[in-house]
N, C-alpha and C positions, 0 to 999 in steps of 0.2 A: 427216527422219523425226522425228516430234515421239511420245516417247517415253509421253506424257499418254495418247494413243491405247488404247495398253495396259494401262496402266497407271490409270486413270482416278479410285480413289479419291486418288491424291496429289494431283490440284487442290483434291479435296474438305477434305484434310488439313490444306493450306499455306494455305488461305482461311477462317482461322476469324474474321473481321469483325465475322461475327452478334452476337458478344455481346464483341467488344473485347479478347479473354483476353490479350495480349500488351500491351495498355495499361494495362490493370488491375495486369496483374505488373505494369510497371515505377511506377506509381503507389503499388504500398503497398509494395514490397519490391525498392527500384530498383539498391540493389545487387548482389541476388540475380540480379534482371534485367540489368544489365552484366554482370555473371558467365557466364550464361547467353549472352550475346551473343559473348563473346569463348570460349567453350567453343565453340558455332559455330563462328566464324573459324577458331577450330584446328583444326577439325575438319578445315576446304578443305586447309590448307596440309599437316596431316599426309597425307592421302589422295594426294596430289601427293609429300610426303616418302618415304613408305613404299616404296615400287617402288623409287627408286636405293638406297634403307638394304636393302632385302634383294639387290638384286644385288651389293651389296659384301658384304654380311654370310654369304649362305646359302653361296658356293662352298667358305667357310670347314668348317661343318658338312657335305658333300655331300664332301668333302674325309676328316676324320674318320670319316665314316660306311664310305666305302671301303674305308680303311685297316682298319676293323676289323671288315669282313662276315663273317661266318658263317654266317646262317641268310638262309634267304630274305626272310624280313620287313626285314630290313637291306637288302637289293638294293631290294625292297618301298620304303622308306625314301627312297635317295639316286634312285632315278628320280623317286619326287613332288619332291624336292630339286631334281634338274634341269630339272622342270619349271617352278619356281618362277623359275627361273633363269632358264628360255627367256620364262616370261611376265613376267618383272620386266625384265629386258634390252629385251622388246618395246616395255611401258608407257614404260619411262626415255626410250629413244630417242624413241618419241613425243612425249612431253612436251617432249624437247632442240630437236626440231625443229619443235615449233607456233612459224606466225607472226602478229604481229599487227598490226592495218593504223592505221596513224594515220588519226587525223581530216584530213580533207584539206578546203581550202576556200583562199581567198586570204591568203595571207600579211600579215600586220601587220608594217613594218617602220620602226623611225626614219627611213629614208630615202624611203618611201612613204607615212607617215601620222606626221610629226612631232609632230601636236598631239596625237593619240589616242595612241600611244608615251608621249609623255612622263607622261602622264596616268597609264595605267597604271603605270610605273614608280616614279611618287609613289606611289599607293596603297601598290605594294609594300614602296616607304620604309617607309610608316603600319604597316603588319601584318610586320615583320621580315625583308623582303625573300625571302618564300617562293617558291621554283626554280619556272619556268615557262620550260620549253625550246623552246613556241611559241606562238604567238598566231596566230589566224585566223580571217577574217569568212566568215561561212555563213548562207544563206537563210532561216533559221527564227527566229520569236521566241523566242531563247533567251541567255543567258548562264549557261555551265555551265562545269566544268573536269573535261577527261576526263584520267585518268591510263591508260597507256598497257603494256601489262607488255613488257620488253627482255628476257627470256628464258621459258622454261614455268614459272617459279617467281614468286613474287608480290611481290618483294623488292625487285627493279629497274625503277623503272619512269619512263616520259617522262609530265612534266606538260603540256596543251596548254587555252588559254583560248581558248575559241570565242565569239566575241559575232556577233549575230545582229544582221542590215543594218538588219531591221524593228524592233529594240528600238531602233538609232541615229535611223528612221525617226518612230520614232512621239512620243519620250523627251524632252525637255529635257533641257538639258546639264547642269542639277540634279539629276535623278530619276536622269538614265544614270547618273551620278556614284556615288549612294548604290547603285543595283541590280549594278555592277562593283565597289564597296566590298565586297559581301556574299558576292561568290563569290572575290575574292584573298583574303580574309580566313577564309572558309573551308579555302582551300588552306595558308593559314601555321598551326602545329600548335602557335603560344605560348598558345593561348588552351587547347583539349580534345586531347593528343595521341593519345590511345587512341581516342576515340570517335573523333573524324577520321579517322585511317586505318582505322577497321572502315566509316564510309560509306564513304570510296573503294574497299574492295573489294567494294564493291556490283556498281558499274560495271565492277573488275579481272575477278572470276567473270563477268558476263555476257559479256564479254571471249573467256574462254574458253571459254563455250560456244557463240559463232561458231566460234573458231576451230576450234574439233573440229569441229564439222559442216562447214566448207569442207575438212578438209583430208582427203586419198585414202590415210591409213594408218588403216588396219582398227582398231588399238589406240588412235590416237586418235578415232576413230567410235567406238569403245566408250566410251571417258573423256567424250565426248559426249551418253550416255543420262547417266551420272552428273550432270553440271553440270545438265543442265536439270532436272533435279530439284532439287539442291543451288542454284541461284539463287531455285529458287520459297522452296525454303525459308530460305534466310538473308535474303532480303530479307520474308517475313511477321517472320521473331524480330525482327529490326533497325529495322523500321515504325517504330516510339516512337524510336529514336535517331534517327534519319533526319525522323525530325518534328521532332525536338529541334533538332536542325544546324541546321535550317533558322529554326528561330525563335530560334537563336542567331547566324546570319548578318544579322539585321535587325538587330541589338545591334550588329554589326560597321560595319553601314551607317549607325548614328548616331554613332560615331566621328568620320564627316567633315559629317556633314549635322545639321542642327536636327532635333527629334523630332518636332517638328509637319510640317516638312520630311520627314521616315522614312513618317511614316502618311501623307499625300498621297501620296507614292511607291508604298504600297505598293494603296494604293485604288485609282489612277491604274493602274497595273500588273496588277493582275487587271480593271480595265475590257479596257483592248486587248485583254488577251489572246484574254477573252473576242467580245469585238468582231470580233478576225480570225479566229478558229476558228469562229464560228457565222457573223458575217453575210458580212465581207467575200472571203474565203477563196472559199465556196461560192457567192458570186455570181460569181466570177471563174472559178470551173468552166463554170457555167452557163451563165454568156457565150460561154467558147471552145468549148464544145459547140454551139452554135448558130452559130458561124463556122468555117471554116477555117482563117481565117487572123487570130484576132485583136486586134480594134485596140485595143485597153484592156490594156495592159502594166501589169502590178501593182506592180511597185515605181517605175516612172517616178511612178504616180497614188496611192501609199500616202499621202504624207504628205496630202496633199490630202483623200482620201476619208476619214482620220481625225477632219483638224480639222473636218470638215464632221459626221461622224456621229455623229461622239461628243458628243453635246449634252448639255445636264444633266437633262433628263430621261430620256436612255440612262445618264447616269450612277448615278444614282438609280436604275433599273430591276433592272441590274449588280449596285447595293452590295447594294440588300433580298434580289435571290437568292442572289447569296454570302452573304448572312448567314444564309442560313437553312440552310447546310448544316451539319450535324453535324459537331461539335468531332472527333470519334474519328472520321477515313475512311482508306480505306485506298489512301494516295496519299502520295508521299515530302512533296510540298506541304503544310503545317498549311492548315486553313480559313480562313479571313477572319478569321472573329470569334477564331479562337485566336488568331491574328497579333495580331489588335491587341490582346488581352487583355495577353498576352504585352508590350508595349508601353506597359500600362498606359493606356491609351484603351479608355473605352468602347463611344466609338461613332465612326465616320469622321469622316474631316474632307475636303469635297469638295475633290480638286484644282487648282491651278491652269491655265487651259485654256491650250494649247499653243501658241507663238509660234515663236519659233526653235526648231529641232530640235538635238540631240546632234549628225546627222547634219551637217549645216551647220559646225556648230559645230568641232567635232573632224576630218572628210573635207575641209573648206572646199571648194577648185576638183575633187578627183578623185571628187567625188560623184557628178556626173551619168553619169562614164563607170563606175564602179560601178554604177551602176545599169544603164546598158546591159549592160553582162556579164551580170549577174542577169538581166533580162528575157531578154536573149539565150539565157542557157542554160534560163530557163523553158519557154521559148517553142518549143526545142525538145525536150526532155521533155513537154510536153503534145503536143505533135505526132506525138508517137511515139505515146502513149497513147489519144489521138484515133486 
């Protein structure tokens, strides 16, 4: 039950875009605007604090009030007391007992993936060896790191680095290189430690408002309608930092690579993406909607269908409409042209086109039977959906 329903002017509230008001703060008065961001954050974690601090606190008072009844207003008194009691005990427990599901995908391990392992590992060397309790490869073009919360409070929590087959697929072992610089380097807290962990509890809150909606206690279903309000809202205030991070993970990623090298990557990097989301992606629906059973397995044929479509004048097609989208959008991603402002480049610099893949390079021989898993479990998931 999606609480917006009801509730309808909060979408209206948490989306103010129109005229950038959250960018604007943090532009003229960016301290004010940190301030504000972490006044938020408190706000999560006290909302979550407040129910076990009155169930230790109130039996105290409900105690007192007893001891010294007289008048009916006093009776009056220690029954709201016990209620507070029975709905703070309710909330606490709830909260003890949300649980939260790890990312799950195939495991990265020195022993199954020595060269991509070690690789990793290096980076960590380079950004102060910041905790990442897993690594695992998953079907989407992505390289993100989700933090994970180990109890209902936000304090504990498991790091997990998910890199995505088709980023390995599509990537030079140069580009892969600097786009996995920018997210361990995000995850180590030597460079922004505040701001870092206010994005990650980006991810932590949405977190938990899955987990209230899966879980069959009434008090966390309530704590439930709270969060999805409380995510719209912390991630509109947090927008401009969540920008920031991200155009300070490209800084991260020239650490190991050339800057000329950085802006290639990151030109290179919104082509694909774009490339799989709009063309490749949806012909591959297309197709299996029109068979039963079929015969064009997308990740067996990605790297191929890549080097083949991504020409230079899709490249150039790519960069001019990325560049024309608006500096201030409301997407954790900065735009093109901020990125590379940010980078101190004007204007792109076309990529170099793709020979050897990441994938090759880092998977060496367990690539192709990776890829058969993927297609395998593609292949049934659209079958289902067909």
């Amino acid at each position: 039950m999606e609480i917006s329903r009801y509730l309808p002017f909060t979408s209206k509230w948490v989306n103010p875009f129109q005229n950038g008001i959250f960018f604007k703060l943090n532009e003229k008065y960016p301290r004010f605007s940190f301030a504000l961001n972490i006044t938020v954050a408190l706000s999560g974690i006290l909302f979550l604090l407040i129910f076990p601090y009155l169930l230790i606190t109130t039996p105290f008072d409900l105690y007192d009030t007893v001891i010294h009844a007289e008048e009916l207003k006093d009776w009056i008194d220690a029954a709201i007391q016990l209620l507070i009691i029975v709905i703070s005990g309710g909330f606490s427990w709830a909260i003890y007992k949300l649980k939260f599901a790890k990312p799950s995908g195939l495991d990265i391990t020195e022993e199954k993936f020595p060269h991509l392992y070690k690789l990793i590992q290096e980076l960590r060397e380079e950004f102060a060896n910041p905790k990442i309790d897993q690594i695992i490869l998953r079907d989407k073009y992505e390289i993100k790191v989700i933090k994970t919360p180990r109890t209902g409070l936000p304090f504990m929590n498991s790091s997990t680095l998910i890199i995505g087959l088709p980023v390995l697929q599509t990537m030079s072992p140069l580009y892969f290189r600097a786009l996995l610089a920018r997210k361990i380097g995000q995850l180590s807290t030597q460079h922004t430690p505040i701001s870092t962990r206010l994005c990650f509890l980006n991810d932590i809150w949405c977190q938990f408002k899955v987990s209230c909606k899966h879980s069959r206690n009434p008090f966390a279903k309530a704590l439930g309608f709270y969060f999805q309000v409380y995510c719209a809202i912390y991630q509109t205030f947090l927008m401009p930092l969540l920008q920031q991070e991200e155009l300070e993970a490209d800084s991260y990623g020239m650490d190991l690579v050339h800057i000329q090298d950085m802006v290639e990557c990151i030109v290179y990097d919104e082509v694909v993406a774009q490339f799989l989301a709009k063309k490749y992606w949806p012909k591959i629906y297309h197709m299996a909607k029109r068979s039963k059973v079929p015969e064009f397995l997308p990740y067996a044929q990605m790297t191929k269908v890549v080097k083949a479509g991504i020409t230079d004048d899709e490249i150039s097609q790519t960069v001019q409409a990325a560049l024309k989208v608006e500096e201030i959008n409301p997407a954790p991603m900065p735009s093109l042209r901020r990125r590379l402002n940010h980078l101190g480049q004007a204007k792109p610099l076309p990529p170099k086109r793709l020979a050897k893949t990441a994938a090759q390079y880092y998977l060496g021989s367990s690539l192709e039977k990776i890829i058969q898993v993927f297609d395998k479990r593609w292949l049934k998931n659209i079958q289902k959906k067909l």
